[in-house]
C-alpha positions as CSV (number, residue, x, y, z in Angstrom):
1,X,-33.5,7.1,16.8
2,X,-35.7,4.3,18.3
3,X,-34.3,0.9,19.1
4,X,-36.4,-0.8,15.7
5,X,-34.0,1.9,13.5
6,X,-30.8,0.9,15.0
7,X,-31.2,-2.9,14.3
8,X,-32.3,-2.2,10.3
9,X,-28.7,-0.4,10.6
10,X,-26.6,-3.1,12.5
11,X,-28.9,-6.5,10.7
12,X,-28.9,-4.6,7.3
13,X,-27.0,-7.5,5.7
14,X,-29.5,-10.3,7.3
15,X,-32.3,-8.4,6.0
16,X,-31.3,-8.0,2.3
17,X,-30.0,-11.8,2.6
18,X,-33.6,-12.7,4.1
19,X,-35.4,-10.5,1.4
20,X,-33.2,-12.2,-1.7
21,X,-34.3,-15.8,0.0
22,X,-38.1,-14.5,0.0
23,X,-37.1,-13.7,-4.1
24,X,-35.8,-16.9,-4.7
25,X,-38.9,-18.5,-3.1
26,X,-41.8,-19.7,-5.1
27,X,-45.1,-17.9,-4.5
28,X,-46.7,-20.8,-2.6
29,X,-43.7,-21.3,-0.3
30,X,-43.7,-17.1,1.1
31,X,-45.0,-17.0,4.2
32,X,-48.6,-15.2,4.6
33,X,-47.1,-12.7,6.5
34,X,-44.4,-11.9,4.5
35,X,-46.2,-11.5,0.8
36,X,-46.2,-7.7,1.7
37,X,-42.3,-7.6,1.6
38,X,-41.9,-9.8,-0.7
39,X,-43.5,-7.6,-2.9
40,X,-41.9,-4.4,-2.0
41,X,-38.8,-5.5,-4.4
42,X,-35.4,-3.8,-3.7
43,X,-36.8,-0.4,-1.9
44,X,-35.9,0.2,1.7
45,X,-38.3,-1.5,4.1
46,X,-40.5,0.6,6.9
47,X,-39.8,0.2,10.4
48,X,-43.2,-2.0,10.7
49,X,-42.2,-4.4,7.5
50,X,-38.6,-4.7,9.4
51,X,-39.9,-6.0,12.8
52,X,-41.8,-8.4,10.7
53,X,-39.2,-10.2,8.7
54,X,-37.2,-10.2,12.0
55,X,-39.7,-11.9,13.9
56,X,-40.3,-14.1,11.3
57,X,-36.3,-15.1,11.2
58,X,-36.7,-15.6,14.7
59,X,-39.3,-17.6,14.9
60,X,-39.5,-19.7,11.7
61,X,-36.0,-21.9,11.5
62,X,-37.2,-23.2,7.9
63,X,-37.2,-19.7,6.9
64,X,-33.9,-18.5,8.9
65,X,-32.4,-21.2,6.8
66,X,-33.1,-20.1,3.5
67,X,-31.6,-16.7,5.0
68,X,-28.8,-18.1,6.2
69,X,-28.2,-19.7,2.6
70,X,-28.8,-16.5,0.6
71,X,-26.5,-15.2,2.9
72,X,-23.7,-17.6,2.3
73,X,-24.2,-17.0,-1.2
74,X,-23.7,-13.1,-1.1
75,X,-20.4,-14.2,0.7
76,X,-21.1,-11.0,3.2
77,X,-18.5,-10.3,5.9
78,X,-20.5,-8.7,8.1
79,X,-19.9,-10.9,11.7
80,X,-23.0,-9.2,13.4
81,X,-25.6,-10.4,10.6
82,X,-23.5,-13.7,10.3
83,X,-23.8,-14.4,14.4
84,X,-27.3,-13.7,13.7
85,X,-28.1,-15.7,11.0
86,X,-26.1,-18.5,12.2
87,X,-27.6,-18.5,16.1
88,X,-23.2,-18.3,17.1
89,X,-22.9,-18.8,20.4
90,X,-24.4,-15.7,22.6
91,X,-25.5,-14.2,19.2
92,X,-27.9,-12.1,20.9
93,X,-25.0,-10.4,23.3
94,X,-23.4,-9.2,20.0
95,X,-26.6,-8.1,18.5
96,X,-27.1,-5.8,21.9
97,X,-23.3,-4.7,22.3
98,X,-23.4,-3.7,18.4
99,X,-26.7,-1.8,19.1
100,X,-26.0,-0.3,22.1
101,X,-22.3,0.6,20.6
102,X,-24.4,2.4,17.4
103,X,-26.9,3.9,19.8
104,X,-23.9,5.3,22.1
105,X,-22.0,6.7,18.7
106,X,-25.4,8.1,17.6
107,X,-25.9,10.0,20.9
108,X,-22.2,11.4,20.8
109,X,-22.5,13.0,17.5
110,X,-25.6,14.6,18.6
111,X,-24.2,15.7,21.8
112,X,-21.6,16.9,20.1
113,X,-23.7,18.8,17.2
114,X,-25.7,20.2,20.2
115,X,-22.8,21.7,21.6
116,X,-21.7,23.6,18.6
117,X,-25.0,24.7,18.0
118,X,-24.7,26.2,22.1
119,X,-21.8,27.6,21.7
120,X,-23.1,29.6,18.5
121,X,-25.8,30.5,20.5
122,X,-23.8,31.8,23.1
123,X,-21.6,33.6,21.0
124,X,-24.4,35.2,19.4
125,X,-26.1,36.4,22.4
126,X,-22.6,37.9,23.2
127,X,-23.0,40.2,19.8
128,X,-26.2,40.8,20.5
129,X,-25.9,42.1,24.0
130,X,-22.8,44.1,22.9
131,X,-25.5,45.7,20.4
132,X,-28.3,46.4,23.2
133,X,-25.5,47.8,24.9
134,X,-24.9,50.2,22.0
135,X,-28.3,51.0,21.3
136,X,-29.3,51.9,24.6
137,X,-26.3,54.6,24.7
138,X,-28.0,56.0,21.1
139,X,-31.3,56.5,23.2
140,X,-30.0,57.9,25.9
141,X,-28.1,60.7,24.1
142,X,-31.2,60.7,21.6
143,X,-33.3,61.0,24.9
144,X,-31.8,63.9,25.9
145,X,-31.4,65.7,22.4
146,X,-34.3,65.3,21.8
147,X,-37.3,66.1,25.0
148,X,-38.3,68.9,22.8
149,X,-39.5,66.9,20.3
150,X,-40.7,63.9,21.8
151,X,-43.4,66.1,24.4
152,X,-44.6,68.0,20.9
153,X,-45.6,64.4,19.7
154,X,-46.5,62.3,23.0
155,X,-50.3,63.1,22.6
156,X,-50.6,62.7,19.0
157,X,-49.1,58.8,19.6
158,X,-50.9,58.1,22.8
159,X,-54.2,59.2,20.7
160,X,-53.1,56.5,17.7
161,X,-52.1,54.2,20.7
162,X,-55.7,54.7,21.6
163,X,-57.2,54.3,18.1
164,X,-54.9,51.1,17.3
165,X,-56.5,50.0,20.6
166,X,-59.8,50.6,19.8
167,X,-59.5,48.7,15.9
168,X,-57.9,45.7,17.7
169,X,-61.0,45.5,19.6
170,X,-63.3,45.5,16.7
171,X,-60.9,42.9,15.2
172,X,-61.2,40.8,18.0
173,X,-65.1,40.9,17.7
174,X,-65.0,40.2,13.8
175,X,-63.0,37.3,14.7
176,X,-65.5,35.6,17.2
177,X,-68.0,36.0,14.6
178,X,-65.9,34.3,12.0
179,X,-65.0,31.6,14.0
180,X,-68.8,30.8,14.7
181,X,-69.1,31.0,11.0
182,X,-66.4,28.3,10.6
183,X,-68.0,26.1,12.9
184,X,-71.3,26.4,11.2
185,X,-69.6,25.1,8.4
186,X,-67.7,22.6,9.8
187,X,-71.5,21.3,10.9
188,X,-72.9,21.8,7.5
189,X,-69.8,20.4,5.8
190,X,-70.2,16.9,8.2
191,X,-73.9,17.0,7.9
192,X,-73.1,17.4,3.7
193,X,-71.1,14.1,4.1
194,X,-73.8,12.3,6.5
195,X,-75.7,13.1,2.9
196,X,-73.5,11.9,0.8
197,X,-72.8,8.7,2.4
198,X,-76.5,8.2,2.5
199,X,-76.9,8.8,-1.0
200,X,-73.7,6.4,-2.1
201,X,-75.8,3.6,0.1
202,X,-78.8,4.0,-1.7
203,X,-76.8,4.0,-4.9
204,X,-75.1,1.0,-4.0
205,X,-78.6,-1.0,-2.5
206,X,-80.0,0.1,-6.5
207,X,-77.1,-1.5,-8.0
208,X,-77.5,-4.6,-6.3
209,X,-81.4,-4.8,-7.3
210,X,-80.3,-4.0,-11.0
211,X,-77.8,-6.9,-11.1
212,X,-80.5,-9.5,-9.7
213,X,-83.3,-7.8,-12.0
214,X,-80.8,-8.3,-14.6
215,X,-80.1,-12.1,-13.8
216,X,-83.8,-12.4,-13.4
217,X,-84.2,-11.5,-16.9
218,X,-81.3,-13.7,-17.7
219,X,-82.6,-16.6,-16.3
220,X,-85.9,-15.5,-18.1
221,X,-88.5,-15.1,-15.0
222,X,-91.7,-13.5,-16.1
223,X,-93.3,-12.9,-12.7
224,X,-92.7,-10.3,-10.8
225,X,-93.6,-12.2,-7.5
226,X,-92.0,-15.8,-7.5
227,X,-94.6,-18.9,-6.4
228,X,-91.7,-21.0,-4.7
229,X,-91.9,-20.5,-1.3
230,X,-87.7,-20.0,-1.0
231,X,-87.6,-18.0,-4.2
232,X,-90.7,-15.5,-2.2
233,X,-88.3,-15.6,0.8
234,X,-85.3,-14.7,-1.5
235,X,-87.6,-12.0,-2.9
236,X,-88.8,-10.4,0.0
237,X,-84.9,-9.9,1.3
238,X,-84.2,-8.2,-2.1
239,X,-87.3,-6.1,-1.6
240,X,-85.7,-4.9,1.9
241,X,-82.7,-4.1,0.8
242,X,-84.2,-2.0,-1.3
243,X,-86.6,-0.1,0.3
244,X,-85.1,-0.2,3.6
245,X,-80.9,0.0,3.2
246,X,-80.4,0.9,7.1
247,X,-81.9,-0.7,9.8
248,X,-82.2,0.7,12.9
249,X,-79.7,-0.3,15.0
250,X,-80.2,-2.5,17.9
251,X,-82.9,-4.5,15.8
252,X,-82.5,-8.5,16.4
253,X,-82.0,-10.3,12.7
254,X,-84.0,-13.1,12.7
255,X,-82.8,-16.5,13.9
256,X,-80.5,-18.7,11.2
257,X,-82.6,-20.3,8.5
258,X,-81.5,-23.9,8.1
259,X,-82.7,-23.8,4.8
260,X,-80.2,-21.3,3.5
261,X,-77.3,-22.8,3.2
262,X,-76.3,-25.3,5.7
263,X,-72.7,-24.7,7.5
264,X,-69.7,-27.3,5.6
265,X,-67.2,-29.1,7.5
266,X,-65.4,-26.3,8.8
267,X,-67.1,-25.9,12.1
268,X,-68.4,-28.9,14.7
269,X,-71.9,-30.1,14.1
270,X,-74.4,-29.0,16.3
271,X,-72.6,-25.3,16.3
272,X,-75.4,-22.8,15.1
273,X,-73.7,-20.5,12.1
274,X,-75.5,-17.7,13.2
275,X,-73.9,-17.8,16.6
276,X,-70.6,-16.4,18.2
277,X,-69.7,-19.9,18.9
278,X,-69.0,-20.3,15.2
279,X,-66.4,-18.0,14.9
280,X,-64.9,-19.7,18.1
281,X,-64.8,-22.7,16.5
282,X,-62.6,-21.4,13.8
283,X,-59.5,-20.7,16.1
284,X,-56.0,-22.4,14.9
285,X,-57.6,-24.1,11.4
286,X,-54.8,-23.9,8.3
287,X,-55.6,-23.8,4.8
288,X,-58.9,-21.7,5.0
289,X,-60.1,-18.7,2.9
290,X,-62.4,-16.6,5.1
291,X,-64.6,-14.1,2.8
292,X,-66.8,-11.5,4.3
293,X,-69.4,-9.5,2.9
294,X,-67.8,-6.1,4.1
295,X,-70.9,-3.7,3.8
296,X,-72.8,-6.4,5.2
297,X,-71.1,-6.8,8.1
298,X,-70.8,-3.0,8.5
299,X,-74.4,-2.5,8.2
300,X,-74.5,-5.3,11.5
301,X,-72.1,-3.5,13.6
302,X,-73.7,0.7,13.1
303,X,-76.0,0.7,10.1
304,X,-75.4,4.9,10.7
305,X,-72.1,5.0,9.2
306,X,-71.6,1.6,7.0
307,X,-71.2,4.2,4.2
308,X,-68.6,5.5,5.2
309,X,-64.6,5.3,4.7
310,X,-63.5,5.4,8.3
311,X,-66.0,2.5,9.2
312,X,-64.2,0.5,6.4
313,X,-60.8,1.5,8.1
314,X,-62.0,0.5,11.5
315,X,-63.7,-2.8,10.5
316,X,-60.4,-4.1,8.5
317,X,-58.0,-3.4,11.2
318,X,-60.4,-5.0,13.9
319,X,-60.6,-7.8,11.3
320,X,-56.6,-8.6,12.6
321,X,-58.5,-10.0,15.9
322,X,-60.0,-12.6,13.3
323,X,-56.5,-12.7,12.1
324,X,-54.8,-13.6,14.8
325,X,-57.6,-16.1,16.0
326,X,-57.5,-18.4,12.8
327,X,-54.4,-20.5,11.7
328,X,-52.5,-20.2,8.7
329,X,-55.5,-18.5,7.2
330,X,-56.4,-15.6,4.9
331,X,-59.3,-13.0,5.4
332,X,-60.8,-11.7,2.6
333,X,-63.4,-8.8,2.5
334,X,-64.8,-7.3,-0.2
335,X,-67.0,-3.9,-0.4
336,X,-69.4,-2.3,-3.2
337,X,-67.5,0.8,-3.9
338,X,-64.4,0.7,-5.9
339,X,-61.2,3.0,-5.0
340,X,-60.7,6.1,-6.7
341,X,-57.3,5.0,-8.2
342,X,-58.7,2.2,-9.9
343,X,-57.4,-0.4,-7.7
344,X,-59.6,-3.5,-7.2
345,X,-57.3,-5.4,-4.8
346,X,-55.5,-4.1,-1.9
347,X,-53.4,-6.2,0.8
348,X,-52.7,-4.9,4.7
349,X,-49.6,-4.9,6.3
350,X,-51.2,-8.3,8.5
351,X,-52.0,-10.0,5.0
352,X,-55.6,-9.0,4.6
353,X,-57.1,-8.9,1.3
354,X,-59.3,-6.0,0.4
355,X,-61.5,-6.2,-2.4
356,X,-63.4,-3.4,-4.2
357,X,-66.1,-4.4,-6.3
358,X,-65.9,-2.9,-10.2
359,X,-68.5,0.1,-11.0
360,X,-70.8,-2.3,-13.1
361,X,-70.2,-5.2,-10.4
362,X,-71.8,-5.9,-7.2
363,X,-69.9,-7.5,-3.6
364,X,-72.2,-10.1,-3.8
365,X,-71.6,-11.7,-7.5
366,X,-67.8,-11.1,-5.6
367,X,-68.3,-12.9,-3.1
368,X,-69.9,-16.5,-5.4
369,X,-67.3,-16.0,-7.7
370,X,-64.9,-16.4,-4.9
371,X,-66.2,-19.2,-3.4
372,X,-66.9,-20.9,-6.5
373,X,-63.1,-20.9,-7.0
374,X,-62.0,-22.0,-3.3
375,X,-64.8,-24.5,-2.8
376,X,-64.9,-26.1,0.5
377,X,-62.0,-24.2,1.7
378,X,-63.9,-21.3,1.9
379,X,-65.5,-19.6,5.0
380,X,-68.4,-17.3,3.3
381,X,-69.7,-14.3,6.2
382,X,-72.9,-12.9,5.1
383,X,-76.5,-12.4,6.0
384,X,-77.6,-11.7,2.6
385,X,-79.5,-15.0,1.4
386,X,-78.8,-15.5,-1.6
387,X,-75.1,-15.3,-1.1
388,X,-75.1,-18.0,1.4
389,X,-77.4,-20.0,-1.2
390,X,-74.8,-19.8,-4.0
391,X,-71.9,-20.0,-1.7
392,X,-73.1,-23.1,-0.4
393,X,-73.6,-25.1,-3.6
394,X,-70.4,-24.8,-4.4
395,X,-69.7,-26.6,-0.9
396,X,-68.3,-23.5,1.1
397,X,-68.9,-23.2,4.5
398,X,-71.9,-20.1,5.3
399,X,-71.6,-17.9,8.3
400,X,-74.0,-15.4,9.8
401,X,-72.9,-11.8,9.4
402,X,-74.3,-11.0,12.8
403,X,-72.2,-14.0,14.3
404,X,-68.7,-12.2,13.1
405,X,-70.3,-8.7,14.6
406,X,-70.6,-10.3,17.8
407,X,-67.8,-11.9,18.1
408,X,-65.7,-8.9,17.1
C-alpha cells in the first residue's frame, strides 16, 4: 500500500470534515480545483482526488478553516485529523509517526500472512514428496513386472512419438501463417479507422457549411458569391473548409488579419494575437474564461489525426500546461462530435471543461454562444474567421489557433 493510501486511512476524518465544508459552500466560493470532488457527493474519493483536497488544505488557510469548522461540528475525536486540521504543535511528526505506525502494522500482518502461506507450502511439498516417494516404488516394481510388456509396445509409441512430432510441426507452420494473417488485419483494421476518421472529418467540415448555408438563408442572402470585400474573405475560408478539411502539415497560415477581430484588453498592446507571445502574456491573470476551438486547434498541431479520439485525449491533457500557466482561470474547449453516452459537458480531474457539440450543432455556433455569455472575460482560440468576428463583437478577446499550437 503506497504512502497516498495510508494517509486517506490515518486523515479519513479531515477529509470527510473537508468534503462536508466543500457541501456547505456555495457554488461560487468552491475552489476551481476542487468542483470535481465537490461533486463526487458521499462516495469514497480516488487516490488522485485525495492528494488534491490535501494539498488544497495545505495550502489554502481560508479553506483549512472551513475544514477545521466542519470538523468541530462533527465533534470527531480523532487527535491525528484534529493535530492536522488545527496545525498543533509538530502536527506533521504525528501525521508521520501515525503513518509510519499504520504502514509498520500493514507490513506485519502481511509478513505474517506470508508465513502461513510458507509454511502450507512447505508442508505440502512434504506430502507431495512422501507421494513421489511412493510412486516411484509402484514403477519400480511395475518396471520389473512388467519388461515383457513394455519392449512389445516400445516401437509402437516411439512411432506415435514420431507422428505427434511430426503434427506439432505442421501446427507450428499453421500458426506462422495465422499470425501473418492477424497482422494483416491488424493493418487493415488501423488503415479501416485512418478511413473512418477521414470520413467523420468530412462529415463534420459538411455540417459546418450546412449551418452557415442555413444562416445564410436565414439572414436572406441571395448571392451565392458575397460583393463585400470581408464577407468574399469570409466566403472563401468557408469554401476551404470545405473542399480542403486537412491541410498539409507544415504549411504556414497566413499572417493575423487585423481586420478580424482585434485582441480585447486581455493581452498588452502591441502583442500580435497570432503570436506565441500572446499566450505568454496570459500567465497568472484571474477571472478569465479561455475557449478554444478544439478541432481547430487539432487540425494546427497534425491535421493527419485531428479526427481522431486519442488526439483529443492528448490535446486536453497538454492543455494542463495552459492550465497551470494562467491564474485562477478556466479552460474551455469544445469539439464537433458529441459522446456516445449523450453527454455534452465533461470536466477533468485539473478543472477543464470539455464540450461536445449536439448532432444538429456546430463547435463554432459553441463557441459565440459562449462568448456572448462571458463577454470580455472571455479568451476565444480560433483561426476560423468568422468565429473570431462574432466573438469579438461581443467584446471577447480573439487568439490565433496557431499561437496556442506553438506555444504548447
Amino acid at each position: 500500500m503506497n504512502i497516498s493510501k495510508q494517509l486517506r486511512l490515518v486523515l479519513g476524518p479531515a477529509i470527510d470534515a473537508a468534503r462536508a465544508a466543500l457541501r456547505d459552500l456555495d457554488d461560487d466560493e468552491v475552489p476551481g480545483r476542487l468542483r470535481a470532488i465537490a461533486k463526487r457527493g458521499d462516495g469514497t474519493l480516488p487516490v488522485p482526488l485525495v492528494k488534491t483536497l490535501l494539498r488544497r488544505i495545505d495550502e489554502d488557510d481560508w479553506f483549512r478553516s472551513k475544514a477545521v469548522e466542519s470538523f468541530d461540528r462533527l465533534a470527531s475525536d480523532d487527535p491525528i485529523s484534529s493535530a492536522y486540521l488545527h496545525r498543533e504543535p509538530a502536527w506533521w511528526i504525528v501525521v508521520v509517526e501515525a503513518v509510519t505506525t499504520r504502514a509498520a502494522s500493514d507490513g506485519e500482518a502481511r509478513v505474517r500472512q506470508l508465513e502461513t502461506q510458507l509454511e502450507e507450502a512447505r508442508s505440502f511439498t512434504r506430502a507431495e514428496r512422501a507421494k513421489t516417494k511412493n510412486l516411484k516404488r509402484e514403477v519400480a516394481a511395475a518396471e520389473k513386472a512388467s519388461q515383457a510388456v513394455i519392449a512389445d509396445r516400445l516401437d509402437p509409441l516411439k512411432a506415435a512419438i514420431v507422428e505427434a512430432q511430426s503434427e506439432c510441426d505442421r501446427v507450428e507452420r499453421r500458426a506462422v501463417v495465422l499470425r501473418a494473417d492477424v497482422e494483416e488485419a491488424h493493418e487493415d483494421r488501423r488503415e479501416a479507422e485512418r478511413i473512418a476518421a477521414t470520413c467523420s472529418e468530412q462529415v463534420r467540415e459538411a455540417k459546418r457549411e450546412v449551418a452557415r448555408l442555413r444562416r445564410s438563408l436565414e439572414a436572406g442572402a441571395s448571392e451565392s458569391i458575397p460583393r463585400d470585400p470581408l464577407e468574399i474573405a469570409r466566403w472563401l475560408d468557408r469554401a476551404v473548409g470545405t473542399f480542403a478539411p486537412f491541410r498539409e502539415a507544415g504549411v504556414v497560415v497566413p499572417a493575423a488579419d487585423l481586420h478580424s477581430g482585434i485582441a480585447g484588453s486581455a493581452i498588452p498592446a502591441g502583442v500580435a494575437p497570432d503570436s506565441r507571445a500572446s499566450i505568454e502574456a496570459l500567465s497568472g491573470l484571474d477571472g478569465l474564461t479561455v475557449l478554444i476551438d478544439g478541432h481547430n486547434l487539432l487540425g494546427v498541431l497534425d491535421a493527419s489525426t485531428m479526427a481522431t479520439g486519442r488526439a483529443r485525449r492528448e490535446l486536453i491533457a497538454a492543455l494542463g500546461k495552459l492550465d497551470r500557466h494562467l491564474g485562477n482561470s478556466t479552460i474551455e474547449i469544445v469539439f464537433d462530435s458529441d459522446l456516445a453516452d449523450g453527454r455534452p459537458i465533461t470536466v477533468t480531474d485539473r478543472g477543464i471543461v470539455v464540450r461536445f457539440a449536439g448532432p444538429d450543432v456546430i463547435a463554432d455556433d459553441v463557441l459565440v454562444e459562449l462568448a456572448a455569455e462571458h463577454g470580455a472575460t472571455a479568451i476565444v482560440v480560433s483561426d476560423d474567421r468568422e468565429v473570431r468576428d462574432c466573438s469579438a463583437r461581443h467584446g471577447s478577446t480573439v487568439l490565433w489557433a496557431k499561437a496556442l499550437a506553438a506555444w504548447l
